[in-house]
HTML snippet that shows the backbone in 3Dmol.js (N, CA, C, O; Angstrom):
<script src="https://3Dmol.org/build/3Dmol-min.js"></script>
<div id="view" style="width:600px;height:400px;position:relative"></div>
<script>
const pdb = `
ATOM      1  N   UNK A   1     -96.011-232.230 -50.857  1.00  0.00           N
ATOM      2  CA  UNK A   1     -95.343-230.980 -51.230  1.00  0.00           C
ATOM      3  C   UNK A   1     -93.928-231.253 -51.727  1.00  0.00           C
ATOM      4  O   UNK A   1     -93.414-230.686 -52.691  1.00  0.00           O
ATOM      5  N   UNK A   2     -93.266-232.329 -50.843  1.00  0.00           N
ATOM      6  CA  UNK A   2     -92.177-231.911 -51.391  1.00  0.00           C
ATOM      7  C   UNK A   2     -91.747-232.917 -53.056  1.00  0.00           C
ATOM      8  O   UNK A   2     -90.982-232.512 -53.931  1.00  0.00           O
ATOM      9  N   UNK A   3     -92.525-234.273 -53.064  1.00  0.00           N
ATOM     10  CA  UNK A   3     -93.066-234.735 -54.152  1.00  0.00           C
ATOM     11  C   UNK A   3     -93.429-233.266 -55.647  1.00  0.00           C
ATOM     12  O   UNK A   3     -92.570-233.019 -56.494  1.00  0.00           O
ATOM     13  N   UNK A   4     -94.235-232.840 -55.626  1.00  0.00           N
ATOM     14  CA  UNK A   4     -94.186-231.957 -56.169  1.00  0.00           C
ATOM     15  C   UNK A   4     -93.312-230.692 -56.865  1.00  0.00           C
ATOM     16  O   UNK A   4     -93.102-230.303 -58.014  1.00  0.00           O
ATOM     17  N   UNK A   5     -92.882-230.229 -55.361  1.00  0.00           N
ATOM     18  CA  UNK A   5     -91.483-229.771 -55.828  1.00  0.00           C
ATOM     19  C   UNK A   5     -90.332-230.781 -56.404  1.00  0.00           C
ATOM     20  O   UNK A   5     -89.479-230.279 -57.136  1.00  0.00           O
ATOM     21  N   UNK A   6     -90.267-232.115 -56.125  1.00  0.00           N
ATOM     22  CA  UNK A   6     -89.258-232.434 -57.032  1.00  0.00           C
ATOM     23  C   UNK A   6     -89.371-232.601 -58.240  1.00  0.00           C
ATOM     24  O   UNK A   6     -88.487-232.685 -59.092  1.00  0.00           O
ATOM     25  N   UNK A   7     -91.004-232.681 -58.389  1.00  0.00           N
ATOM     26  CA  UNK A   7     -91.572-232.789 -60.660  1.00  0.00           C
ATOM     27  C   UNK A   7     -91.136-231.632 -60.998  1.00  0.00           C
ATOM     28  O   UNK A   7     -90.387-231.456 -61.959  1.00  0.00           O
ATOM     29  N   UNK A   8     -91.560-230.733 -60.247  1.00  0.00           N
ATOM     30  CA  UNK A   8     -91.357-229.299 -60.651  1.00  0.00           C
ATOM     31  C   UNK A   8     -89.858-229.435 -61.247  1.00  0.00           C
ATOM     32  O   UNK A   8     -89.577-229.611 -62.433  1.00  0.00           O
ATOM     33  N   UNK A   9     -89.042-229.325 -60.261  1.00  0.00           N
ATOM     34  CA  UNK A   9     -87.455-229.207 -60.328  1.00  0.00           C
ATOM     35  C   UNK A   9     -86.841-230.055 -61.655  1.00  0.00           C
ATOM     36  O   UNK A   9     -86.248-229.469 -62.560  1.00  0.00           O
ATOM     37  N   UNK A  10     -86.996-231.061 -61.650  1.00  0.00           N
ATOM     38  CA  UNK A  10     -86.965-232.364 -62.723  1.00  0.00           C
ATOM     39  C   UNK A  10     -87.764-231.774 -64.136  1.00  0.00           C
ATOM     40  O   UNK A  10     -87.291-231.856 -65.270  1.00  0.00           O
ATOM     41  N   UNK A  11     -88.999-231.204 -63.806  1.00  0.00           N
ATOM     42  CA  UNK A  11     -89.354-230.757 -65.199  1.00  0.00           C
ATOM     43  C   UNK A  11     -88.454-229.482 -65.853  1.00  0.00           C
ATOM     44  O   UNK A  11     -88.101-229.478 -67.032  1.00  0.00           O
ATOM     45  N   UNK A  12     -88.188-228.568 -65.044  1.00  0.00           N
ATOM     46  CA  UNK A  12     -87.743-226.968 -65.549  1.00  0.00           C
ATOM     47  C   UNK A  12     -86.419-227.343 -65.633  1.00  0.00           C
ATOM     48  O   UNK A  12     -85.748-226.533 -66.272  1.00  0.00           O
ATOM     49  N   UNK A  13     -85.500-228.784 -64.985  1.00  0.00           N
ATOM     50  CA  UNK A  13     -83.862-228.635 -65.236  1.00  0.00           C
ATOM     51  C   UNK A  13     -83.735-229.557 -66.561  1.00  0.00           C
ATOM     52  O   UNK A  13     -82.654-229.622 -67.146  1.00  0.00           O
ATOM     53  N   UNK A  14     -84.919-230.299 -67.037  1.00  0.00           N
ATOM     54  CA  UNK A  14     -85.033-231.262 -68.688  1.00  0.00           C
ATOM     55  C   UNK A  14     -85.257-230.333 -69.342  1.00  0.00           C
ATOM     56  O   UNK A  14     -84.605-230.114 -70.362  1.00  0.00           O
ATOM     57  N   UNK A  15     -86.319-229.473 -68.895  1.00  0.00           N
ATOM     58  CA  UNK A  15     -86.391-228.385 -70.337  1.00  0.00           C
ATOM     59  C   UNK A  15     -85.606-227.602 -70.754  1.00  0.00           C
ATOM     60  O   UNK A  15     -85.503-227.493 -71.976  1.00  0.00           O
ATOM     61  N   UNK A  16     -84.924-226.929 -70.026  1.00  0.00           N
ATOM     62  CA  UNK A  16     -83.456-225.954 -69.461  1.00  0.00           C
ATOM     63  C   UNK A  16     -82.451-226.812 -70.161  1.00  0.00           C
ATOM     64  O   UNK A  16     -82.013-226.402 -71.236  1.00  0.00           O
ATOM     65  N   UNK A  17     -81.942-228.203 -69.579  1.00  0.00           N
ATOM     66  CA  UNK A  17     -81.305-228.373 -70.336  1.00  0.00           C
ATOM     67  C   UNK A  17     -81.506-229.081 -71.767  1.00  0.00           C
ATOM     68  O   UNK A  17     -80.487-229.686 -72.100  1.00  0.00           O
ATOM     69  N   UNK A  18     -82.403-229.152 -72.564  1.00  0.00           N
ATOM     70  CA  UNK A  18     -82.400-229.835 -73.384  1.00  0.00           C
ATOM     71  C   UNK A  18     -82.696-228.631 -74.310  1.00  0.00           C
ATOM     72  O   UNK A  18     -82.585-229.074 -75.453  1.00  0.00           O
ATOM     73  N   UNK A  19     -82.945-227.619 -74.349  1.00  0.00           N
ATOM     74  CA  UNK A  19     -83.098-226.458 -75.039  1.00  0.00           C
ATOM     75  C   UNK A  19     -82.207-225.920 -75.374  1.00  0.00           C
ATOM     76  O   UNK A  19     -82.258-225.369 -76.473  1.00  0.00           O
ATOM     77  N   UNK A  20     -80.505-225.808 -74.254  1.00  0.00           N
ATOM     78  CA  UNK A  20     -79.909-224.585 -73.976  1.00  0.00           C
ATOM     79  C   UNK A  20     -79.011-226.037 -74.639  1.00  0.00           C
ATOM     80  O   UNK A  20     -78.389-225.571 -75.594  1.00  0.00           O
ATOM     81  N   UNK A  21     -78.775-227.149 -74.566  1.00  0.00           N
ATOM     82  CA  UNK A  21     -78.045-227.724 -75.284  1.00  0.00           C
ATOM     83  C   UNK A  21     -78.113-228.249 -76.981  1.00  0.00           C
ATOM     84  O   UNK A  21     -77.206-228.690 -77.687  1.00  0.00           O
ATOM     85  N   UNK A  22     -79.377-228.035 -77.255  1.00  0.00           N
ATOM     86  CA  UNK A  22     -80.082-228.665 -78.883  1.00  0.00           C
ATOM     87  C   UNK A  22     -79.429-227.308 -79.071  1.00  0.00           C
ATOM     88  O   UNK A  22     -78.245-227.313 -79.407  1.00  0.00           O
ATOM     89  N   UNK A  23     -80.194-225.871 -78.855  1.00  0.00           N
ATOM     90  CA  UNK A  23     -79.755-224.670 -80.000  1.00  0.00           C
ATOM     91  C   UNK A  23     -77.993-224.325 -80.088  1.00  0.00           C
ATOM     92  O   UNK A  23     -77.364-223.968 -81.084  1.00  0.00           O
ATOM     93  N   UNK A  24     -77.324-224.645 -78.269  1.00  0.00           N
ATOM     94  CA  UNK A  24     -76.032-224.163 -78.437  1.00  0.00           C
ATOM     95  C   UNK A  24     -75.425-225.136 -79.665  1.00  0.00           C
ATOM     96  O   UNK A  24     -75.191-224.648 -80.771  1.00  0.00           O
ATOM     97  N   UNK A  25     -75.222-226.371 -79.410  1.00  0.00           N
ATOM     98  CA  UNK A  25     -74.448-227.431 -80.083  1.00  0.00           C
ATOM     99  C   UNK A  25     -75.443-226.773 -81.671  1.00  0.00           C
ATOM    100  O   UNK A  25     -74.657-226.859 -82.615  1.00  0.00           O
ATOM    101  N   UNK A  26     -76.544-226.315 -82.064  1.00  0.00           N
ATOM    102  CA  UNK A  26     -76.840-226.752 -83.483  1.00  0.00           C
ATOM    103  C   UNK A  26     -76.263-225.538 -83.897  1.00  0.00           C
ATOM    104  O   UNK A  26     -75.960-225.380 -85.080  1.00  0.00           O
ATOM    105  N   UNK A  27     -76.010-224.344 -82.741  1.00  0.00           N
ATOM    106  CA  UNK A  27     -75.291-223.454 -84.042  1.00  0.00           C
ATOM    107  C   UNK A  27     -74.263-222.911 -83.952  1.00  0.00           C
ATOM    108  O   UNK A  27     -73.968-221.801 -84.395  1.00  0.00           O
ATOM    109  N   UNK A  28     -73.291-224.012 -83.071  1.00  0.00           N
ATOM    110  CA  UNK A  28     -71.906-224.380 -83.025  1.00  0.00           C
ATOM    111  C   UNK A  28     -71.767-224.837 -84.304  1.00  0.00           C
ATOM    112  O   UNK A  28     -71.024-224.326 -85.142  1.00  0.00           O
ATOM    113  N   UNK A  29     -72.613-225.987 -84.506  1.00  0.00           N
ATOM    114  CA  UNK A  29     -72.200-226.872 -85.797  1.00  0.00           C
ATOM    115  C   UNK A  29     -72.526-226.089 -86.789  1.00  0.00           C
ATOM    116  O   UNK A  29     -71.790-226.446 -87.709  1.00  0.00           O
ATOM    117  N   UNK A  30     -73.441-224.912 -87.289  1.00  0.00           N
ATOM    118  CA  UNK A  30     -74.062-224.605 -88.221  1.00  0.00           C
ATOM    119  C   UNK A  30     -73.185-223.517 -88.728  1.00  0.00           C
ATOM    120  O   UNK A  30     -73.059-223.194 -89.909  1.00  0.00           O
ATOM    121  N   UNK A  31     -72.446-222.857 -87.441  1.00  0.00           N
ATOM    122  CA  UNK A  31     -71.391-221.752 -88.389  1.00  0.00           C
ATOM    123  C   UNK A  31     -69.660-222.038 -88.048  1.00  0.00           C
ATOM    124  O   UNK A  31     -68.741-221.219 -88.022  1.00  0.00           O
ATOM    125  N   UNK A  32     -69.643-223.426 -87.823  1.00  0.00           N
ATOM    126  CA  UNK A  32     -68.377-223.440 -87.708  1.00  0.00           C
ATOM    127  C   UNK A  32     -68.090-224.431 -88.755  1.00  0.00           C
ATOM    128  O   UNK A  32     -66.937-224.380 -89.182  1.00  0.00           O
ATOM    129  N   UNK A  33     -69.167-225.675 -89.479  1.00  0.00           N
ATOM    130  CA  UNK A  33     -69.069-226.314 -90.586  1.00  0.00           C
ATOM    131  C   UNK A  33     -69.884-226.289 -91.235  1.00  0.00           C
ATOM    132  O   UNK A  33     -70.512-227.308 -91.522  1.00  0.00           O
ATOM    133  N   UNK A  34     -70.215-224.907 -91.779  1.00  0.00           N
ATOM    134  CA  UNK A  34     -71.284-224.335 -92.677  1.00  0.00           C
ATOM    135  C   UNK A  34     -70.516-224.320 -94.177  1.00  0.00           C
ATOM    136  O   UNK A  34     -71.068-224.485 -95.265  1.00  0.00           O
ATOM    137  N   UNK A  35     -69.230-224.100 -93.953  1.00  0.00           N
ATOM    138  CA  UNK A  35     -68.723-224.406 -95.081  1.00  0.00           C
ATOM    139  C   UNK A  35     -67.869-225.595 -95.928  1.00  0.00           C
ATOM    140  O   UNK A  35     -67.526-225.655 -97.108  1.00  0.00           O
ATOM    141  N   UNK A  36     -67.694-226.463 -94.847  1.00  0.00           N
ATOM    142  CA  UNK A  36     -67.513-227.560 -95.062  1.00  0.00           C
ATOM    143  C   UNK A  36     -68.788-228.383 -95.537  1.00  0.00           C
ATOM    144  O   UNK A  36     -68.570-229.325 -96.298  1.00  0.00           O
ATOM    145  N   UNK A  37     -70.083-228.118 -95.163  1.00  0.00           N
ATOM    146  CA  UNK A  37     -71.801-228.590 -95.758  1.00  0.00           C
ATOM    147  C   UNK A  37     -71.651-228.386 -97.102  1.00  0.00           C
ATOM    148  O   UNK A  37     -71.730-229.167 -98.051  1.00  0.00           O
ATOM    149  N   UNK A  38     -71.329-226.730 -97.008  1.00  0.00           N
ATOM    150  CA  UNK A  38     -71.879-225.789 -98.744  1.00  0.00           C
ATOM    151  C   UNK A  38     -70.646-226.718 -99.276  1.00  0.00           C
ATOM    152  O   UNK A  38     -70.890-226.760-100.482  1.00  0.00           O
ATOM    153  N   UNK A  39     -69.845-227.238 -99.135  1.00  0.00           N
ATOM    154  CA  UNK A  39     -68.645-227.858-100.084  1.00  0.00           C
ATOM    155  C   UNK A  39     -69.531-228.654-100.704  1.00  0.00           C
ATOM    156  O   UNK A  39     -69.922-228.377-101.838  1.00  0.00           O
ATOM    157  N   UNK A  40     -70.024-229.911 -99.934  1.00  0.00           N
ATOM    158  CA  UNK A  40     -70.386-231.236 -99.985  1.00  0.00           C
ATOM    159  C   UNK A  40     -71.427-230.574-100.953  1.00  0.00           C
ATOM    160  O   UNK A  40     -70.988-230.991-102.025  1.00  0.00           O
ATOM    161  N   UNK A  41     -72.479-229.843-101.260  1.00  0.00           N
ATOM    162  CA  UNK A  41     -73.673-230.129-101.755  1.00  0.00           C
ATOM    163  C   UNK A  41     -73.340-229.718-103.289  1.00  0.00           C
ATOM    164  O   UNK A  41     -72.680-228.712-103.548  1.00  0.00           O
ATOM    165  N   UNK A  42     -73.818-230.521-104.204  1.00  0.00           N
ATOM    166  CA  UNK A  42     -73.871-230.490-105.836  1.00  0.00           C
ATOM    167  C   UNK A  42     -74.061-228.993-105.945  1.00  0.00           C
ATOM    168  O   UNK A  42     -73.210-228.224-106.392  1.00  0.00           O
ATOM    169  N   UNK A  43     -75.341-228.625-105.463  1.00  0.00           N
ATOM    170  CA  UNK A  43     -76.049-227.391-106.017  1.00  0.00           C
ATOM    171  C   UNK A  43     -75.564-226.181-105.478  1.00  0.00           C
ATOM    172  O   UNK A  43     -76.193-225.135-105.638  1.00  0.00           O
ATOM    173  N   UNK A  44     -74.155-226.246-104.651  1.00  0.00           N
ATOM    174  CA  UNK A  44     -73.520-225.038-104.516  1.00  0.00           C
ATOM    175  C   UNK A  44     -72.366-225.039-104.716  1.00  0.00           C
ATOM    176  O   UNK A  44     -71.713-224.422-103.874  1.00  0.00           O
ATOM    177  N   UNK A  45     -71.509-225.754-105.966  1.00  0.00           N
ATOM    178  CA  UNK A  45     -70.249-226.120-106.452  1.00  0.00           C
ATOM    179  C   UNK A  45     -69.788-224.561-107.012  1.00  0.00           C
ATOM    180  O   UNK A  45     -68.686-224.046-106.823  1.00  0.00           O
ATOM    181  N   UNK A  46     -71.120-223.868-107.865  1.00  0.00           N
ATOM    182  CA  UNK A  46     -70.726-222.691-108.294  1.00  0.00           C
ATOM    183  C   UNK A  46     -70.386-221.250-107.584  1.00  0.00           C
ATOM    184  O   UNK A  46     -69.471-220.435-107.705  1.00  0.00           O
ATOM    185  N   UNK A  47     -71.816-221.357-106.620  1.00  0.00           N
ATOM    186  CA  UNK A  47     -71.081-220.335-105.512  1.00  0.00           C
ATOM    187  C   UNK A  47     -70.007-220.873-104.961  1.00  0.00           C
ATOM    188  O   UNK A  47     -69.346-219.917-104.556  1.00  0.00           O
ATOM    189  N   UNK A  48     -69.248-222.228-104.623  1.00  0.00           N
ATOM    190  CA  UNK A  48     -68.609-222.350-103.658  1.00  0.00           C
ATOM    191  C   UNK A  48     -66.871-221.856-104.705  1.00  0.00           C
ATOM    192  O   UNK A  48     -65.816-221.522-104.166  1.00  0.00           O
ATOM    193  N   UNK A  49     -67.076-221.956-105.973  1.00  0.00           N
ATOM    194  CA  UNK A  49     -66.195-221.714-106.860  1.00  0.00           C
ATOM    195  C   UNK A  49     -66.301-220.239-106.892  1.00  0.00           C
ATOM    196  O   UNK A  49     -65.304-219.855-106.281  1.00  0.00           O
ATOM    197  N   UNK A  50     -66.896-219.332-107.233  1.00  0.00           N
ATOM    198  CA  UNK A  50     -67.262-218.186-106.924  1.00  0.00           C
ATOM    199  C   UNK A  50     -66.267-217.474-105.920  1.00  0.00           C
ATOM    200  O   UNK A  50     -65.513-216.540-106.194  1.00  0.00           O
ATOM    201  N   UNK A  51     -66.404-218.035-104.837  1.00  0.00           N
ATOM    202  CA  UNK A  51     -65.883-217.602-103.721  1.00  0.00           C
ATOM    203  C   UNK A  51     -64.785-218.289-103.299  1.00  0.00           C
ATOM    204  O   UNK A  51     -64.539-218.033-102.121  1.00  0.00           O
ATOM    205  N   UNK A  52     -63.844-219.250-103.918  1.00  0.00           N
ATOM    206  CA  UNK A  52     -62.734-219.759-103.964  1.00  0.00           C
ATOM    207  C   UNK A  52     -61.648-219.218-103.108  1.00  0.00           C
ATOM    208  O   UNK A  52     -60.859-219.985-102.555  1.00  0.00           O
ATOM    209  N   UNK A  53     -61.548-217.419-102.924  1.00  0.00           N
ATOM    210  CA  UNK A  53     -60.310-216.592-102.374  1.00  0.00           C
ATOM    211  C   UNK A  53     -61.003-216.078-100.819  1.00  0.00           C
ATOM    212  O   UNK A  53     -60.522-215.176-100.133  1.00  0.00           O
ATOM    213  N   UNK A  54     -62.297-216.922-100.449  1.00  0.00           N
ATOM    214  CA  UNK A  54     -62.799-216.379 -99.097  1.00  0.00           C
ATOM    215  C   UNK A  54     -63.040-217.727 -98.907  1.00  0.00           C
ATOM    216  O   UNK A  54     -63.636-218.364 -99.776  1.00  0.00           O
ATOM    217  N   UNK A  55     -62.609-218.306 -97.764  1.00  0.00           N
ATOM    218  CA  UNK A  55     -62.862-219.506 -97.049  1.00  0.00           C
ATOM    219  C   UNK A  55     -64.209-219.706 -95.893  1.00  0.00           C
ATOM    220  O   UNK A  55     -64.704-220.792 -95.591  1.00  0.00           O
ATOM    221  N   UNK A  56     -64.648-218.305 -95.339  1.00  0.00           N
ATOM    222  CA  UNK A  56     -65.166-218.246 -94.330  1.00  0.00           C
ATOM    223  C   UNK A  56     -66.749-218.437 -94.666  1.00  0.00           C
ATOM    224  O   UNK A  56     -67.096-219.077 -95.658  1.00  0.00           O
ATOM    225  N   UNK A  57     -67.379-218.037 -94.069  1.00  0.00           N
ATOM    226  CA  UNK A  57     -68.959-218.497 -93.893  1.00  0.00           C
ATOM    227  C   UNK A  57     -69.957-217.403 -94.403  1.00  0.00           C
ATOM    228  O   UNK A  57     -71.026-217.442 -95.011  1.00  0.00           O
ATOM    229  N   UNK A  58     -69.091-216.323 -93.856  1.00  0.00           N
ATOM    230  CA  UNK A  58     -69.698-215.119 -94.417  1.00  0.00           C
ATOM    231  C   UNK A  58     -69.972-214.798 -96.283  1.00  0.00           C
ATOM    232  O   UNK A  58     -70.973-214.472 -96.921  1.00  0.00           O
ATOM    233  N   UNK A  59     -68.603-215.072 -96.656  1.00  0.00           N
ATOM    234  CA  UNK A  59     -68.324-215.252 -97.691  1.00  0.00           C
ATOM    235  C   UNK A  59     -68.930-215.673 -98.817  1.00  0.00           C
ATOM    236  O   UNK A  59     -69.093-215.101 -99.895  1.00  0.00           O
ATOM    237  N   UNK A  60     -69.324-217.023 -98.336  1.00  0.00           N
ATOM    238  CA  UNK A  60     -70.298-217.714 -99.768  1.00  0.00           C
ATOM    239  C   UNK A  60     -71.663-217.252 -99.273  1.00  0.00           C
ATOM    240  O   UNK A  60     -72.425-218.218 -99.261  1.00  0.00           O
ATOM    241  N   UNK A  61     -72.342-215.963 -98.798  1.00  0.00           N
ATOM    242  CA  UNK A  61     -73.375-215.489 -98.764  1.00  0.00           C
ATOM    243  C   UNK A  61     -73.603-214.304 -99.601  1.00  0.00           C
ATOM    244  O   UNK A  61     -74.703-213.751 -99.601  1.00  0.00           O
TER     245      UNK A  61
END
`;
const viewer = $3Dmol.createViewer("view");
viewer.addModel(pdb, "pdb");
viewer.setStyle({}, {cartoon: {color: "spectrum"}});
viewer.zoomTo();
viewer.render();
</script>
């Protein structure tokens, strides 16, 4: 039993944390250097020119 309860425990605190840390951190990164990305890529030089007088994320949408 108590074998058991510790897979248990060990399984639900890996999944817990490996979930609640992949989505927080990916969309930390995704709207805080979303526009530093759209800079870098060729194929959005024009929107990113476009929108030259808005810096933010919202912006080049």
């Amino acid at each position: 039993f108590f074998f058991f309860f510790f897979f248990f425990f060990f399984f639900f605190f890996f999944f817990f944390f490996f979930f609640f840390f992949f989505f927080f951190f990916f969309f930390f990164f995704f709207f805080f250097f979303a526009e530093e990305l759209h800079s870098l890529l060729p194929l959005e030089q024009n929107l990113h020119e476009l929108h030259k007088y808005d810096k933010t994320f919202w912006g080049t949408i």
